[in-house]
N, C-alpha and C positions, 0 to 999 in steps of 0.2 A: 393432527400435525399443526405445531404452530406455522402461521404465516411471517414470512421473512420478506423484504424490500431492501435493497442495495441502493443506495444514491453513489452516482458520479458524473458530475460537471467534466468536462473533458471539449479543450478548446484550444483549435490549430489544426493541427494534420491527424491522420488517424496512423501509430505507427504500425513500422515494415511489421508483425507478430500480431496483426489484428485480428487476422484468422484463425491463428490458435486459441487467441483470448474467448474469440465468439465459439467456438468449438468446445472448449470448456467452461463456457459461462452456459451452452444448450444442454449436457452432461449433468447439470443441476437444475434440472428442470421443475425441480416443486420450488425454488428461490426464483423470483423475479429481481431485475435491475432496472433501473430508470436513468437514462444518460441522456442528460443535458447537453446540447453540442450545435458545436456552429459547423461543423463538418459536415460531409455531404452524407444522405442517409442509403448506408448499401440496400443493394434490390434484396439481398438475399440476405434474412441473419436471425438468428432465435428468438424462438416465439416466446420465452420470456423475458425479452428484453421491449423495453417503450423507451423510444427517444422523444426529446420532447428539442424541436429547433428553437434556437434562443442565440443571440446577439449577446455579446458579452455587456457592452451598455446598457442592452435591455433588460435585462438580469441585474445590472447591478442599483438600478432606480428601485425593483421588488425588493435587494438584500436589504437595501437601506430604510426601507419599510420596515421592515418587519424585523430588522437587528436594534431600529433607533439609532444607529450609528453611519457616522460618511466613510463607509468601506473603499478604499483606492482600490476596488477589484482589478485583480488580473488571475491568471490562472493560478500562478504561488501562489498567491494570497487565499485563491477557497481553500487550502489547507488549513489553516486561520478558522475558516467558518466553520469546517465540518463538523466540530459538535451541536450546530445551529441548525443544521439540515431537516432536522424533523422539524422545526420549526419555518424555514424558509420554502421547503416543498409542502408543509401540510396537507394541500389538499391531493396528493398525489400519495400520501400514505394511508390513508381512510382505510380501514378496513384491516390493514396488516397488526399484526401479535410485536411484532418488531421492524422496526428500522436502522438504519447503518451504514456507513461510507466504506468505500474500497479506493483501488487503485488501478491503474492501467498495464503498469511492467508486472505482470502475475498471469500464471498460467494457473488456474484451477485446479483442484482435486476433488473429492470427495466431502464437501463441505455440512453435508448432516452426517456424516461417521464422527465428524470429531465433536459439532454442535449438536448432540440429539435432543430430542424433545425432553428430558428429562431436565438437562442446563436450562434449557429455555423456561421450564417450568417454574423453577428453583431461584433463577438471576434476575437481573434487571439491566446490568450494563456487563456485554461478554468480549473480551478480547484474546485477538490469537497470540500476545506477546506475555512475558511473566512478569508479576506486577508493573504491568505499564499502559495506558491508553498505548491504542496500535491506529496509527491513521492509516495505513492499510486496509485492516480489515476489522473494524469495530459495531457491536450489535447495539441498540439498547428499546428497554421495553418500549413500548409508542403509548407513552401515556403523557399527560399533561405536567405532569412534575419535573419528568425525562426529557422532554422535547424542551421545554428549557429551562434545564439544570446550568447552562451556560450560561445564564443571565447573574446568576448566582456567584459568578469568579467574580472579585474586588476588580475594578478597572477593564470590566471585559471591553466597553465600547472604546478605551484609549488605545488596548491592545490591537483591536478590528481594524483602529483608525490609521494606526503606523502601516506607512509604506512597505517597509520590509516585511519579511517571512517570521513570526513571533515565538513559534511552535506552540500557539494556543491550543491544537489538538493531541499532539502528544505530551509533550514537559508540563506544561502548565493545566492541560484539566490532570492528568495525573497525579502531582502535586497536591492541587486541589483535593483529590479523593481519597488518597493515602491518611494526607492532614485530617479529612473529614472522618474517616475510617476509624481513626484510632484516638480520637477527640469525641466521636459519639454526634456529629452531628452532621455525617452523611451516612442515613438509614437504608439504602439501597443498596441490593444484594451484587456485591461486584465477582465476577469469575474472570479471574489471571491466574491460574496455578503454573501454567509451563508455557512453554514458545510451540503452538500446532504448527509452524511452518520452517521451512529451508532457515538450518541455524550451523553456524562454520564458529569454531577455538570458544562457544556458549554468547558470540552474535547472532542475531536476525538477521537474513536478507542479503548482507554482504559476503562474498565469499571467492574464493580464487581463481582462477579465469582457466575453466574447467571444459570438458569435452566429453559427450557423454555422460556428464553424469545425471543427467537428471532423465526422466522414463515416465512419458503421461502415457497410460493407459487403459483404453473402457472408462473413462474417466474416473481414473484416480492417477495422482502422480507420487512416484516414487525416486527416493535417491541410489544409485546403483553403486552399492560397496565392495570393497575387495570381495573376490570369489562370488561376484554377481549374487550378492546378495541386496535385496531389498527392503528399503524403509520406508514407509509411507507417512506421508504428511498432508496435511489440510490443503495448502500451496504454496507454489514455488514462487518467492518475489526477488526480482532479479534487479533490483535496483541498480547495482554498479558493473550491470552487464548490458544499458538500455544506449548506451554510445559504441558499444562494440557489437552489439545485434545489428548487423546488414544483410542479412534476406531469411527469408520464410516460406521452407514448402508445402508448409501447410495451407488449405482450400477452404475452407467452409461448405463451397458449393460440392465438393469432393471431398464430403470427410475420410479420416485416415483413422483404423483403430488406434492407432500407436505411435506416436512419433519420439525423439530426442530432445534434450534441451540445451544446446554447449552456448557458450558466453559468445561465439560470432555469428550462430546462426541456429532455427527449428530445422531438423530436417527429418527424413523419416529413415536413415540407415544409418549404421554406426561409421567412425571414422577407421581408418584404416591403422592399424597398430604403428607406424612408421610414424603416422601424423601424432598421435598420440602421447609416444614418446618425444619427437621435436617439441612439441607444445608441454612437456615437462620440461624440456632443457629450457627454452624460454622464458619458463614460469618462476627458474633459480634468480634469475636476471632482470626479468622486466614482469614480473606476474605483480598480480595485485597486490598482496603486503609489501614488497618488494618498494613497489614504486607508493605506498600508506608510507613506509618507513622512512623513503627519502623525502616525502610532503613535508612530514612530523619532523625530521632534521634538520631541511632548509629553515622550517621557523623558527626553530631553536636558532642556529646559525645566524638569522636575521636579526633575533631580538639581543644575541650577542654582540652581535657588529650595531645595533643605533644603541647599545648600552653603553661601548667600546667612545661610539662616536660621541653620545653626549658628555663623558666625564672627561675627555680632550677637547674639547671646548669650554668647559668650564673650568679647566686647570692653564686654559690659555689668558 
């Protein structure tokens, strides 16, 4: 069985969902994780997981080592770096067939069902999205060429050096590999065929402010569809459900076979049919595309009104 290593920096508070996270991160017990953290380290939490305690300034004197570049680290910002990871933790991947970054808003599933030994054989850089670097959840071989293949993007140290968020890990190594793909001169074996995780109207990740529907169990997580049928997927990443997540019954020290996933909260019993239906009459009015549709319109609106505004000053 090939060897896997997870990297993620993860710096501030540990969120309210941390106990399911650890609960399915122990559920993948031949994958190990390495989190990097200035948070405090729980007494209790899976044996394969290594925290390594780290000061964000003290981390960022090592990035700048070994990037060549004056990284303005903050936590945004290691998005930026994570195709640099195997290069910035080296000596913490030694040993492993593969290295890779994930994220925090994800509850696990079954992550060698979808990644078996056979991909790993085959790839060199594996993703759970379709032709796309996925900074979520992205694998690549742990070899000297791959650890940095990011040295290799035009401008990577300008890009590291901007203050803001670049999407040097999704848009632009993507770009990078597609370009290289089909030009002939990136040689390594990339696996994007389909999206392995939580996907709503053929997006990842985001999706509409649901109850129920999502089902980790025995570790694997499933999406629960009409007439309680079930779809399984790699994992659930709940990106635009991580400000309306306010409590978790989930334990770690008290695992649960089974719990639920709705956009306000883990729990382990279903909602009651009454709640379920309010939370659709809601969802006509204030659900998530709902309030995407009025974001996407205000701008419109906006860039109307200073287009409005600058040719009445100039006809003045």
């Amino acid at each position: 069985m090939k060897s896997i290593l997870l990297i993620l920096p993860y710096f501030g508070k540990w969120p309210v969902w941390v106990d399911a996270y650890w609960l399915s991160v122990a559920k993948n017990s031949s994958i190990d994780w390495l989190i990097i953290t200035d948070c405090d380290i729980p007494e209790d939490y899976p044996k394969n997981i290594r925290f390594v305690p780290s000061a964000l300034q003290e981390l960022s004197r090592h990035v700048n080592e070994v990037t060549w570049a004056d990284v303005p680290l903050t936590p945004r910002k290691f998005c930026d770096l994570k195709p640099a990871y195997g290069d910035i933790f080296k000596e913490y991947t030694q040993g492993y067939d593969f290295w890779g970054f994930c994220d925090m808003d994800i509850v696990w599933g079954d992550i060698r069902k979808f990644i078996t030994d056979d991909v790993l054989a085959q790839y060199d850089i594996i993703s759970s999205r379709k032709e796309a670097v996925s900074g979520h959840f992205n694998l690549f071989r742990n070899s000297a060429g791959i650890r940095e293949l990011y040295r290799e993007i035009p401008d990577y140290k300008s890009l590291f050096e901007q203050p803001k968020f670049m999407w040097f890990d999704e848009q632009i190594l993507t770009h990078y590999l597609l370009a290289g793909l089909q030009e002939g001169s990136v040689t390594h074996r990339v696996f994007w065929p389909e999206i392995l995780l939580n996907q709503e109207k053929g997006i990842d990740s985001r999706q509409e402010y649901s109850l129920d529907r999502w089902l980790w169990k025995d570790g694997k997580i499933f999406e629960v569809k009409q007439n309680n049928q079930l779809n399984e997927v790699m994992y659930l990443h709940f990106i635009n459900w991580k400000k309306s997540m306010r409590s978790c019954e989930v334990r770690f020290d008290h695992p649960a076979n089974s719990f639920y996933i709705s956009y306000t909260s883990i729990h382990l019993h279903k909602h009651s049919g009454f709640a379920k239906w309010g939370n659709k009459v809601k969802n006509l009015y204030d659900g998530y595309y709902v309030r995407l549709w009025r974001k996407e319109n205000s701008k419109k609106i906006r860039k109307i009104k200073n287009k409005i505004s600058y040719y009445l000053k100039r006809t003045r």
